[in-house]
C-alpha positions in Angstrom: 45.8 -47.2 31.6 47.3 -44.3 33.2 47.6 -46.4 36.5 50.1 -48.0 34.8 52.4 -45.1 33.8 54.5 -43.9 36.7 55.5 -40.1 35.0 51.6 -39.6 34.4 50.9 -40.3 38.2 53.3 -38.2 39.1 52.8 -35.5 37.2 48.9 -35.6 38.4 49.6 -35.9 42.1 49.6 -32.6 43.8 51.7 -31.6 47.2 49.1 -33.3 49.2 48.1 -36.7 47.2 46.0 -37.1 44.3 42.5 -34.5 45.0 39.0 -35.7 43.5 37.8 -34.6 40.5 35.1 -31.8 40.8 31.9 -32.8 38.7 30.0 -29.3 38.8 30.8 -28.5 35.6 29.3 -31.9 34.2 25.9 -31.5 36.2 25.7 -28.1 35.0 26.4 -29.1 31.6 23.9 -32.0 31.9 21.4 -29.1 33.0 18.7 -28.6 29.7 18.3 -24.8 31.5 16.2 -23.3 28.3 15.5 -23.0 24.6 18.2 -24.7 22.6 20.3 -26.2 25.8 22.2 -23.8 28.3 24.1 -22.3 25.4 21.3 -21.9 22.8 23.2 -23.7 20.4 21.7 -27.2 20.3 24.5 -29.0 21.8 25.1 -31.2 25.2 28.3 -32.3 26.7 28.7 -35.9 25.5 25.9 -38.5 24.1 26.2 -42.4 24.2 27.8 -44.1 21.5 24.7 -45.9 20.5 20.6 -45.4 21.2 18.6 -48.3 22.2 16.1 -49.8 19.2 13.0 -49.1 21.8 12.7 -46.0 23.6 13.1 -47.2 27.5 9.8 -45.0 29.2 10.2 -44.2 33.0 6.6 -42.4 32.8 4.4 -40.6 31.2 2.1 -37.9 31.7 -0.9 -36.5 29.0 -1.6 -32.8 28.5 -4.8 -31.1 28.7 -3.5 -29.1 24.9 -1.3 -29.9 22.4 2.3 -29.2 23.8 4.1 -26.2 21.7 6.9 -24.8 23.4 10.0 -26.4 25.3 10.8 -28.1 28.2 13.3 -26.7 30.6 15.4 -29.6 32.6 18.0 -30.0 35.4 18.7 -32.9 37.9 16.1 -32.1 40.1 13.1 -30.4 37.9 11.7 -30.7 34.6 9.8 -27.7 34.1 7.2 -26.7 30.8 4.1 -24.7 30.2 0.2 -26.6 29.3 -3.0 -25.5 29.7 -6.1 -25.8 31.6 -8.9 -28.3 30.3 -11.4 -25.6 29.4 -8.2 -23.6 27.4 -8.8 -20.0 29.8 -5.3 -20.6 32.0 -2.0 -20.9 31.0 -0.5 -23.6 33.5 3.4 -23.7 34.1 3.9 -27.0 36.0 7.0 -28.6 37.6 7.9 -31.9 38.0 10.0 -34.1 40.1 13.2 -35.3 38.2 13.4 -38.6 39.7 9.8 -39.7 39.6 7.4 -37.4 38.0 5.5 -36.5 40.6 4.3 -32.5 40.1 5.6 -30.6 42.6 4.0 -27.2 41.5 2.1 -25.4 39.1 0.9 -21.9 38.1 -1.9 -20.7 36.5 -2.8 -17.6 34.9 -5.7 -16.2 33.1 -4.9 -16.5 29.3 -8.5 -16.2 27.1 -7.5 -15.8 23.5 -8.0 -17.9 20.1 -4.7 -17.9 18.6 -3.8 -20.2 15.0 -2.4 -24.0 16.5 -3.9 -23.0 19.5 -3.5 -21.2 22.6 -0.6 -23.1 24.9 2.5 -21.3 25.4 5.1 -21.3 22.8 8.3 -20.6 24.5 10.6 -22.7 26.2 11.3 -21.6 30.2 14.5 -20.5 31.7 16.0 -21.9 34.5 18.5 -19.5 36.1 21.6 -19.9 38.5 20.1 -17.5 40.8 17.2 -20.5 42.0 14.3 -18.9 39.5 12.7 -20.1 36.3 11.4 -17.4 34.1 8.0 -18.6 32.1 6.3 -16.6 29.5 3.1 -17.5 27.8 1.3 -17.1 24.5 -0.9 -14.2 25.6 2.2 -12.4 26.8 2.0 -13.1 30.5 5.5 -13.5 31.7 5.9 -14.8 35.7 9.2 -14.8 37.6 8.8 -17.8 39.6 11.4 -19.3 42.6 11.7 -22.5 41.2 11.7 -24.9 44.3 8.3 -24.2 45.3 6.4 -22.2 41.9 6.1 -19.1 44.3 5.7 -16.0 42.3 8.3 -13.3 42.5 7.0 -11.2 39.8 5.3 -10.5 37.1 4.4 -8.4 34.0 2.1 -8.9 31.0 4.0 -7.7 28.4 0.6 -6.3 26.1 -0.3 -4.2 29.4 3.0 -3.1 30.2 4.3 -2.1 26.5 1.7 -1.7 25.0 -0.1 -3.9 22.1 2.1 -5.0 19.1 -0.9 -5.5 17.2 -2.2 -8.6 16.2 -0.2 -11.6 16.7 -1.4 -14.8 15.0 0.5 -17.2 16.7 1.0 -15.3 20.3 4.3 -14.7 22.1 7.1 -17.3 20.7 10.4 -15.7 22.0 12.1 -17.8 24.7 13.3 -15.0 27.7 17.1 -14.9 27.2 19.0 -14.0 30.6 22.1 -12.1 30.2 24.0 -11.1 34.1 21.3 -9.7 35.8 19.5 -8.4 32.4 16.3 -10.2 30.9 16.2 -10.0 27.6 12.6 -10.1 26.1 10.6 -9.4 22.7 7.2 -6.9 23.5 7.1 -5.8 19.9 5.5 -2.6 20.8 6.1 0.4 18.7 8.6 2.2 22.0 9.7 -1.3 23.5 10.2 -3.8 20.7 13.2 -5.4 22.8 13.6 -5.3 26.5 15.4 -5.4 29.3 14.1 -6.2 32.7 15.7 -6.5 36.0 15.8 -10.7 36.5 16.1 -10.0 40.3 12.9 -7.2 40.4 11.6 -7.0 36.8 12.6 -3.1 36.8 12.6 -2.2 33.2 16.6 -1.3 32.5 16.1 -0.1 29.1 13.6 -0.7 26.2 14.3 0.4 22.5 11.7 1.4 19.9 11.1 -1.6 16.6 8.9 -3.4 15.1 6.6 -6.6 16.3 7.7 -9.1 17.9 9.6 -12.0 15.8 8.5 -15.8 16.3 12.4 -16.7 16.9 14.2 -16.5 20.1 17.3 -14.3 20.5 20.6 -15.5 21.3 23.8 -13.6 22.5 
């Protein structure tokens, strides 16, 4: 309709003609980058105005564990952490947006017997900066370029911190990247919370508190 108004066009045209519109902000947007969406708050940009009876399934693919964290999404990847077959490795795996096809994974001793289980809890984060950050239940957390899975690096955060204790259910807290600052939950008695470097995983600061929680923090 507003091809039909002559004071609307003319108000939109600029000195040089009418410019396209830039659609970066909607990819981004479309982007499910971590725990809760890209804003940890649950929300997307737009749905559609009605949901088909029948789920419409491009693929599938099974699990070697019951699935019990998130899964981290953009255009291009769709990112989320399993385990191996015998239940010793975590397994981080990436797939192929378009068809499914796993383009990389990452495996890491993980040999524990934790309640529901022993696959990772959290959900991983995609960042701006081309990485994904991927923590698992036994506290192995792996800074990871996330074209090709290579590692960049990584800290166990038991071995680093120091043990919390005993943890039931594992390592639940989703990494939560603020600037250049990841946030994440050791629980140990001098490092409850921490912040780590996202480009080096230097530790910035750590502050004393108590085990960690099973939510994930939000800013």
């Amino acid at each position: 309709a507003v091809a039909t108004l002559p004071e609307i066009l003319e108000a939109l045209e600029s000195l040089i003609g009418f410019l396209p519109v830039e659609r970066s902000a909607d990819r981004k947007s479309a982007a499910w980058s971590g725990w809760r969406g890209p804003n940890r708050d649950g929300r997307v940009a737009r749905l559609p105005a009605t949901l088909s009876a029948e789920p419409y399934i491009l693929g599938e693919l099974s699990l070697a564990r019951a699935g019990l964290g998130g899964i981290a999404a953009t255009e291009k990847f769709v990112i989320f952490g399993d385990r191996d077959v015998d239940d010793f490795h975590d397994v981080f795996r990436c797939l192929d947006a378009e068809t499914g096809e796993q383009l990389w994974q990452v495996e890491r001793l993980a040999i524990g017997s934790l309640d529901y289980g022993n696959s990772p809890r959290t959900t991983p984060l995609i960042a701006d900066n081309g990485r994904v950050y991927c923590l698992g239940a036994h506290g192995d957390l792996l800074c990871l370029n996330l074209t090709d899975g290579d590692v960049i690096w990584e800290h166990n955060l038991r071995e680093k911190f120091g043990s919390p204790g005993e943890l039931p259910w594992g390592y639940c807290g989703s990494p939560l990247l603020i600037g250049n600052n990841l946030i994440v939950n050791p629980g140990a008695a001098n490092a409850s919370i921490v912040a780590l470097d996202s480009q080096t995983g230097d530790v910035v600061w750590q502050c004393p508190g108590e085990q960690p929680s099973y939510g994930s923090l939000k800013h």
